[in-house]
N, C-alpha and C positions, 0 to 999 in steps of 0.2 A: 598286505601280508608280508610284502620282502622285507620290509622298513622295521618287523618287531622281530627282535634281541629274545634270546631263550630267557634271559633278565627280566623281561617285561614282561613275562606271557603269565595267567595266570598257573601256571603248573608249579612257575619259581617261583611263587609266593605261597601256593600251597606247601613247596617244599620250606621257605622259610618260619613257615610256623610248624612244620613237623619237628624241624630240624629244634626248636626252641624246646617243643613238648618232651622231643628225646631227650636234648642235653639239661631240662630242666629234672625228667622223671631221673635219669642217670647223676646229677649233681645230687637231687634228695637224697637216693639209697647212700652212695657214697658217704655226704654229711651223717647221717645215720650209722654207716658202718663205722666213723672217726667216733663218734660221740660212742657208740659201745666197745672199742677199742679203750678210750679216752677213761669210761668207765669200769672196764674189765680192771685196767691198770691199777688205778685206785684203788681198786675191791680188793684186787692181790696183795698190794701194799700195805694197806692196814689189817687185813688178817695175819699177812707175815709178823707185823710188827706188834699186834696183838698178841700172838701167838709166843712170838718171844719176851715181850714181857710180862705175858705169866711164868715164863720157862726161868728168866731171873729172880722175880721177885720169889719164885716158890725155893731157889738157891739161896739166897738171903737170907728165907726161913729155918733153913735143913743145914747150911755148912755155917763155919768158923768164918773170920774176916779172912786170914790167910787163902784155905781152901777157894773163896769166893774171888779173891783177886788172881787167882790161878786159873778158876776158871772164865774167867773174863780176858786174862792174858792168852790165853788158846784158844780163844774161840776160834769158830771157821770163817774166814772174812769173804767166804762165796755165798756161807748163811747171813751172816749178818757183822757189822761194821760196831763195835760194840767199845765205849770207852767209860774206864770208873772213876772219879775223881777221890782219892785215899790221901785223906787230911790233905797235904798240899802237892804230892802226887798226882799224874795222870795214867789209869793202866790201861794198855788196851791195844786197839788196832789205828787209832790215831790220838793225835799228836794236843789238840784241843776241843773245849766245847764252844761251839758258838754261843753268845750272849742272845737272852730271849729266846733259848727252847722252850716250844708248849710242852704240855707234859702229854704223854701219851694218852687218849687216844690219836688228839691231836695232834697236828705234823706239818715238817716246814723245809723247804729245799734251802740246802745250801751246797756251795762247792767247795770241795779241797784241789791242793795240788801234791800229784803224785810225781816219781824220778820216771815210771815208765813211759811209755811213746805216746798213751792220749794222756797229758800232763794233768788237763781239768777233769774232773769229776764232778758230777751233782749228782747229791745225794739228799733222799728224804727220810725225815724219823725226826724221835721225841724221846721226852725224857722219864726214865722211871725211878719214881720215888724207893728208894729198901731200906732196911734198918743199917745198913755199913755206906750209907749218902744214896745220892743222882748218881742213875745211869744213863749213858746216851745210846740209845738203840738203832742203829739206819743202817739202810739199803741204799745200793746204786740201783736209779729210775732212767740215768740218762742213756743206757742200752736201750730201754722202751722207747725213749724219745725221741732215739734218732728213728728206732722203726716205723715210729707213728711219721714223723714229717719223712720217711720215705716211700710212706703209703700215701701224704698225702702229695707229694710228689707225681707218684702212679697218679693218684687220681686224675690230678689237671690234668698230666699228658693224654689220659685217655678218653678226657671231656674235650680235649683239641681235638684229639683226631677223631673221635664223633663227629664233633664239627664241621672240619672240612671234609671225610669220609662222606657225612648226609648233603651236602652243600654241592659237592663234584657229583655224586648220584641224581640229586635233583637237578643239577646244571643239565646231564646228559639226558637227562628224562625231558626236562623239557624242550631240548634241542631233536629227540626224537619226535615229543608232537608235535611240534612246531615243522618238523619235516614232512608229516602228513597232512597238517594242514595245508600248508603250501601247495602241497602236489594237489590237494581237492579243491586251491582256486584257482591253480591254473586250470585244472580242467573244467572248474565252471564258469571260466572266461571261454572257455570251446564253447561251450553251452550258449553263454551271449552271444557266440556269433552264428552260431544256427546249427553247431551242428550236432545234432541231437542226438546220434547215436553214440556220444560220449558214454561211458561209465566211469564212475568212482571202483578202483580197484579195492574188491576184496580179499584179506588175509585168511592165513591160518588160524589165527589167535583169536578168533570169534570173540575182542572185546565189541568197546560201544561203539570207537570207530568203525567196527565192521558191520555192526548193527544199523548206525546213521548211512553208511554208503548203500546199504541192501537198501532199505526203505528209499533213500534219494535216488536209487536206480529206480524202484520202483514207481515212483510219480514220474522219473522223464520215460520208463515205460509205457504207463498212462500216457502223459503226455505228447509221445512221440503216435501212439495210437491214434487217438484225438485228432493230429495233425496230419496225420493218413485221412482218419476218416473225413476230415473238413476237405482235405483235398480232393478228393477221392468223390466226395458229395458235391462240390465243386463243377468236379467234372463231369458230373453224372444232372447236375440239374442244367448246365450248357447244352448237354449232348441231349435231353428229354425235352429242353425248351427252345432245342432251335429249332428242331424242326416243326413244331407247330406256329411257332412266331414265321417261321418264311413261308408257311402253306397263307397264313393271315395277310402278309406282303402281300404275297403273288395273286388271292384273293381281291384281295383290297385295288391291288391296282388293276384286275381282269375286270372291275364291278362296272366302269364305265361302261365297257364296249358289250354288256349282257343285256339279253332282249328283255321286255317288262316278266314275260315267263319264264326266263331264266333265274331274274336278280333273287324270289324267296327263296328258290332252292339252294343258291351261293350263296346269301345270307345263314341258312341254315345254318351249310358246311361249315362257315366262320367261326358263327356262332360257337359250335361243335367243340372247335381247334382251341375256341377262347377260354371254353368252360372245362377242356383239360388242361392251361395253364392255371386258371384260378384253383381247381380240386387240387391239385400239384402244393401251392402254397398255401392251401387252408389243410391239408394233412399234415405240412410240415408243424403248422401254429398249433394244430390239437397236438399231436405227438407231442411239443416241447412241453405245450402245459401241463399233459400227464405227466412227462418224466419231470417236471420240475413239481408237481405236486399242488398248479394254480388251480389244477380244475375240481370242483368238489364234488364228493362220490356221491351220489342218491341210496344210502344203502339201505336195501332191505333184503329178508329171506327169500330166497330162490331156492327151486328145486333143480338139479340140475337134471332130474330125469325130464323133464317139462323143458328143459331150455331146448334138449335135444330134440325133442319130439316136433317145437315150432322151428327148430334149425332144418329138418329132415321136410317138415308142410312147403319151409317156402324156396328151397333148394332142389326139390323136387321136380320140377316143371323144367328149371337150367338146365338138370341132368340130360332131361329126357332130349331138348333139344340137340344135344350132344349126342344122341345114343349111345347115353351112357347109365350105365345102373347105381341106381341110389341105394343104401341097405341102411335099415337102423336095427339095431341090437341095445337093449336098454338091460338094467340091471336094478339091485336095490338102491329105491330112491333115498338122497343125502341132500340134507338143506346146508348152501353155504350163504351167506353175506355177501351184497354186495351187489355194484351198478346195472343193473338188468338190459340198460340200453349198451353199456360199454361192453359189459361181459358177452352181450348177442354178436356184438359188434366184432369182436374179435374171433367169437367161434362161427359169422359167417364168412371173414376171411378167409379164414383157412381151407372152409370147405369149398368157398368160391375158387383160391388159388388149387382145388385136386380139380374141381372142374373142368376148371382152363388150361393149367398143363398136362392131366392125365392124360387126352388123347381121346379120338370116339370112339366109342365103345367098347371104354375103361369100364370097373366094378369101382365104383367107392361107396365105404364104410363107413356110417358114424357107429361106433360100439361106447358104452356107457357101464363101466364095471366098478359101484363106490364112487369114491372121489376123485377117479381117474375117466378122461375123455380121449377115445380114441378114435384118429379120421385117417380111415387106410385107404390107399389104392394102388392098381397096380399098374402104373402108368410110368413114363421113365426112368421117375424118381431125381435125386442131385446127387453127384459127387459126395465122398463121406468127408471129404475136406471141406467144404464149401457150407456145412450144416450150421455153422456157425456165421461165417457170414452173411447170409442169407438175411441176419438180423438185423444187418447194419443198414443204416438211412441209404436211401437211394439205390439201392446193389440190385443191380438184378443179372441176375446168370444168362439172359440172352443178349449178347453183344448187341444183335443186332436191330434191337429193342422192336421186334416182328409185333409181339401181344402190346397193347396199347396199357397203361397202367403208369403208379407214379415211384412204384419201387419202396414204396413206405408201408404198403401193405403190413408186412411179416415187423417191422420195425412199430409199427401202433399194436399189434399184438402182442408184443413181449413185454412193452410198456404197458398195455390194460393189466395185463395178468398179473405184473411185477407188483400192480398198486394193489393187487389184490390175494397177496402174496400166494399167488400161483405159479409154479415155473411148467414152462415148454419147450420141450425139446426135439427133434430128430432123427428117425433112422428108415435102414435099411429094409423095406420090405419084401425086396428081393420075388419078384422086380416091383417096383412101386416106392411110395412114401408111405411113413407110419409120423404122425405126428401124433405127442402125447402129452397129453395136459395133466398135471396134476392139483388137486385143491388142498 
């Protein structure tokens, strides 16, 4: 990114072809204002000289030879430039007629030379026929002329500096994005190196560059979560798998020195220790499949009033061992879609997890109102910060992992529900838990 030139960068080519469409749209109008210039001129000229000679020829008609060469001798030479030619006489306001005048309407430049300060003159005009000969009728056009090449003088100058004006504007534009960009690789060289709580700084200007750094904060947000939670999962499947892999060691190596009536029951325990590391990584394998969407749904209509009522048959008996009280409250029954095994599956976790932490002789609630499922109790309940995490792989709120379990529990429940586009949430029951499912 150091190594590209404002020159190079797509911005300066964009501004090269702006810069061309301006001085091209700006060179048309201009050509267009020259050519109705060009033609206004023209148009003025032959009506002038139209004009005047009907104004002679109709004098022609109406005076004497005398009178007529008088009034050609005074004419106005700011109206018109006016010469008679009388037998071998010239009257008038100049001095000869050029050879091969058209005759008027037709017209033709020629120049004279005057004693004043602009010496040349050009002039245009034609000749009219009267009964006392040719008259030569013309106008000075080169005051126009110099107007017109002084406009088109303006013009160029002001197609230059168009020019360079859009040219230096797009240089500097792109030397501004190009100074944004830079700053957003060096910091996603921080990025390559790990460290991820980089952002791309956003402005006031809410353009697209601020719109690209939102979203790219966005995924290394994702991202940096992620890599929490991998961590974090990490540390939580060492700390849930060591201690059954060292009870299996210590097991393992006590087996020798166990009498023949000892060894099934230390088998057992092993056993035991084994089959909470295998439950450990076959929850991990169904969670991923759900949330990756391998597993396929069996769907059919459920009642959801019937899912409660065998959630409440076989939940019932756990309770009591806990002395603890079980409640159902049902409502109008709602048929939704969907896995019967996965959906059970998920709303016996939750009531198994009021079970286990509510405490003996907690109250818990299954209440069933529509397409809402609620499992209250009033048992410690969790922190209001922690309601969220709760969901995440492996997390579990007692450090010191006292209740045996693999922390996936509430994490395959959010994943059934999600596939089934149900959300669950969290609060305060004060004192207790209220979890609430929605369909």
């Amino acid at each position: 990114m150091k190594g590209i030139k404002p020159y190079q960068s797509s911005a300066w080519r964009i501004t090269i072809i702006f810069s061309a469409l301006v001085t091209l749209i700006i060179g048309t109008l201009l050509f267009g204002m020259y050519r109705q210039l060009m033609n206004e001129q023209e148009l003025q000229t032959d009506q002038h000289l139209a004009s005047e000679k009907a104004r002679y020829q109709q004098m022609a008609l109406t005076l004497d030879r005398r009178s007529f060469g008088i009034q050609v001798k005074t004419a106005d030479p700011n109206t018109a430039l006016v010469v008679w030619r009388n037998s071998f006489d010239l009257v008038g306001a100049l001095s000869l007629i050029p050879d091969d005048m058209p005759l008027l309407p037709l017209t033709r430049e020629f120049p004279i030379l005057t004693g004043g300060p602009d010496k040349l003159h050009i002039l245009t005009g034609g000749l009219v026929v009267t009964r006392y000969g040719p008259v030569l009728i013309a106008t000075r056009t080169d005051q126009l002329g110099t107007l017109i090449e002084r406009f088109v003088n303006v013009a160029i100058t002001a197609l230059m500096l168009t020019i360079v004006l859009t040219l230096a504007l797009g240089y500097l534009f792109s030397k501004a994005i190009l100074r944004r960009l830079v700053q957003y690789n060096r910091l996603s060289r921080l990025i390559e190196k790990g460290e991820y709580s980089t952002r791309l700084p956003v402005s006031w200007r809410q353009d697209e560059f601020d719109m690209l750094a939102r979203k790219f904060n966005g995924v290394l947000d994702t991202l940096e979560n992620n890599l929490t939670a991998v961590r974090g999962a990490t540390d939580n499947i060492a700390h849930d798998l060591r201690t059954p892999l060292s009870h299996l060691r210590i097991g393992l190596e006590q087996l020798p020195d166990k009498t023949s009536q000892e060894l099934p029951e230390a088998c057992a325990i092993l056993t035991e220790e084994l089959d909470h590391c295998l439950a450990t990584f076959d929850a991990m394998l169904s969670l991923t499949r759900i949330e990756e969407g391998q597993q396929t749904l069996e769907l059919q209509d459920l009642s959801i009033k019937d899912m409660c009522e065998d959630l409440f048959e076989m939940a019932e008996a756990m309770a009591e061992l806990n002395q603890q009280k079980l409640l159902l409250s049902t409502g109008e029954d709602i048929k939704v879609t969907g896995d019967k095994y996965l959906l059970f599956q998920a709303l016996f976790n939750l009531v198994d997890n009021a079970i286990k932490y509510a405490g003996d002789g907690a109250t818990i609630e299954i209440v069933q109102a529509g397409r809402e499922i609620q499992i209250r109790d009033n048992g410690p309940g969790i922190p209001n910060e922690a309601t969220e995490k709760v969901f995440e792989r492996l997390v579990r709120l007692d450090p010191s992992r006292h209740n045996k379990g693999t922390g996936l529990g509430l994490s395959l429940v959010k994943a059934i529900l999600a596939r089934h586009n149900a959300k669950v949430t969290l609060s305060d029951n004060q004192p207790g838990l209220v979890v609430r499912i929605n369909f």
